[in-house]
C-alpha positions in Angstrom: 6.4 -15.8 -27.9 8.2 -14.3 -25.2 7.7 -15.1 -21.3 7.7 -12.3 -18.8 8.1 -13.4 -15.5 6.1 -12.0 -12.7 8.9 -9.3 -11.0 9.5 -8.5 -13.9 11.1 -4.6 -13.6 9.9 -3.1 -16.8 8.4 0.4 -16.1 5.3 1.3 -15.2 3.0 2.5 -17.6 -0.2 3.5 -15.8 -0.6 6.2 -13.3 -3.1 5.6 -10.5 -4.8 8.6 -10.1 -7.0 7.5 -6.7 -4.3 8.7 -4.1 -4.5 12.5 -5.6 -8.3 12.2 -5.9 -8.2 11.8 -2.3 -5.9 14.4 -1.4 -7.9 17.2 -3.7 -10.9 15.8 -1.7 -9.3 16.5 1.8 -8.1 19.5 0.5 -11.4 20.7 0.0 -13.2 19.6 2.7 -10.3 21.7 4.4 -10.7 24.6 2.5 -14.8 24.7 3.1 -14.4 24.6 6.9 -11.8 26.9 6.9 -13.3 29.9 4.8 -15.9 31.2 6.7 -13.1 31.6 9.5 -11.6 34.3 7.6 -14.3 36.2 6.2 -14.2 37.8 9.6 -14.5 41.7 9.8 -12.1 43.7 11.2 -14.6 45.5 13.6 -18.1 44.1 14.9 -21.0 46.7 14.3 -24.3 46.2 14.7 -25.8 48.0 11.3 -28.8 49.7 11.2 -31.9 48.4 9.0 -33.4 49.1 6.1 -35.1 47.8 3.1 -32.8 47.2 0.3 -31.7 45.4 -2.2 -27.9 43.1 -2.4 -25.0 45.2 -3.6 -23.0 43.1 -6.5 -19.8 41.9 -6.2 -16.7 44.6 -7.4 -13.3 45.8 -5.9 -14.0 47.8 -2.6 -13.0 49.2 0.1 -14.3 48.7 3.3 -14.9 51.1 5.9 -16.1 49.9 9.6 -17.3 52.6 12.1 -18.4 51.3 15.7 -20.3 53.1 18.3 -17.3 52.9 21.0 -15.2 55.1 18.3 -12.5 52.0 17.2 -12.5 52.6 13.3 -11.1 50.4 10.3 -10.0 50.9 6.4 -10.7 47.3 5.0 -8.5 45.5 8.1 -6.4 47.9 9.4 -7.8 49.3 12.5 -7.5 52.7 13.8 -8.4 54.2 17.2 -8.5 58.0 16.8 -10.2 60.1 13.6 -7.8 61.5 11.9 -5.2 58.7 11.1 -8.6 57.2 10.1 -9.6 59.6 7.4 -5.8 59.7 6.3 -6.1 55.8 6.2 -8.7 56.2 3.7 -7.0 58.9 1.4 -3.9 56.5 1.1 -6.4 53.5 0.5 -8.1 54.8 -2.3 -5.2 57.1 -3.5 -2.6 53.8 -4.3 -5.5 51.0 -4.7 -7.3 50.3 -7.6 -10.4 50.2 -5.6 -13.0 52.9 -6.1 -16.0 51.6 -4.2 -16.1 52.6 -0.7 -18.8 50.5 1.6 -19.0 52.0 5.0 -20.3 49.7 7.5 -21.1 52.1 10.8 -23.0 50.8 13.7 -26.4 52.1 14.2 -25.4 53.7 17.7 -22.7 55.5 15.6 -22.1 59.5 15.9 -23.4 61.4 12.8 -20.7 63.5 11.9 -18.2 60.9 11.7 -20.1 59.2 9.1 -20.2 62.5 7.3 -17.0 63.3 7.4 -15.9 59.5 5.8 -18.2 60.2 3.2 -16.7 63.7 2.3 -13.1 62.1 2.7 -13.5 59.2 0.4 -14.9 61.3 -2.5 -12.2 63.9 -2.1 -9.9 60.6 -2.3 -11.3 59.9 -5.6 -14.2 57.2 -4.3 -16.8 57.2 -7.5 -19.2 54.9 -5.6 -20.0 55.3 -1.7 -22.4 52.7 -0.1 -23.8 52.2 2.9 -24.1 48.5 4.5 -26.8 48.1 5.9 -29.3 44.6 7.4 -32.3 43.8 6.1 -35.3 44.5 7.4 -37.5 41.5 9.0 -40.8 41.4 7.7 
């Protein structure tokens, strides 16, 4: 029989796995608090409401139109009309994205909604939806 003495300096042949449980776990709890942070929108606009029913989930493009005419193609904010609408031809022109969600603001002008709708499916847009919030009961 042999005798192994106590510091001994054979290697090690378990892994304790309770340190990276812990980290994972932090990093988590990180990742949670932090998310909602970032699902921000480029522009603020109060939508207008209506009775509908949730969109599902695909590659898009979003388009935000406020009332105080500030305008944005997914993140990228614009401040006058046409570098808007060119915004979205090069958008949906070198993206793969063909769904185009325009978010305007209630207090929005007409013909600026119009003319983003006539611009994205000249752009090649197959699908054009409008956000808007649900209707309280």
């Amino acid at each position: 029989m042999k005798f192994r003495p106590e510091n001994d300096d054979s290697m090690m042949t378990g892994i304790n796995v309770a340190p990276l449980v812990d980290v994972c776990l932090v990093l988590v709890i990180i990742f949670m608090v932090t998310a909602p942070l970032l699902s921000d929108p480029a522009l603020k606009v109060n939508l207008p409401q209506a009775k509908t029913q949730e969109g599902e989930e695909k590659d898009k493009v979003v388009v935000t139109i406020s009332a105080a005419g500030k305008y944005a193609v997914n993140e990228k904010l614009f401040t006058d009309e046409p570098a808007f609408l060119e915004g979205i031809d090069k958008v949906l022109k070198e993206g793969a994205a063909r769904l185009v969600v325009i978010k305007a603001d209630a207090e929005a002008p007409y013909g600026i909604l119009t003319d983003t709708m006539q611009r994205a499916k000249e752009a090649g847009a197959t699908g054009i939806t409008i956000a808007t919030e649900q209707k309280k009961k």
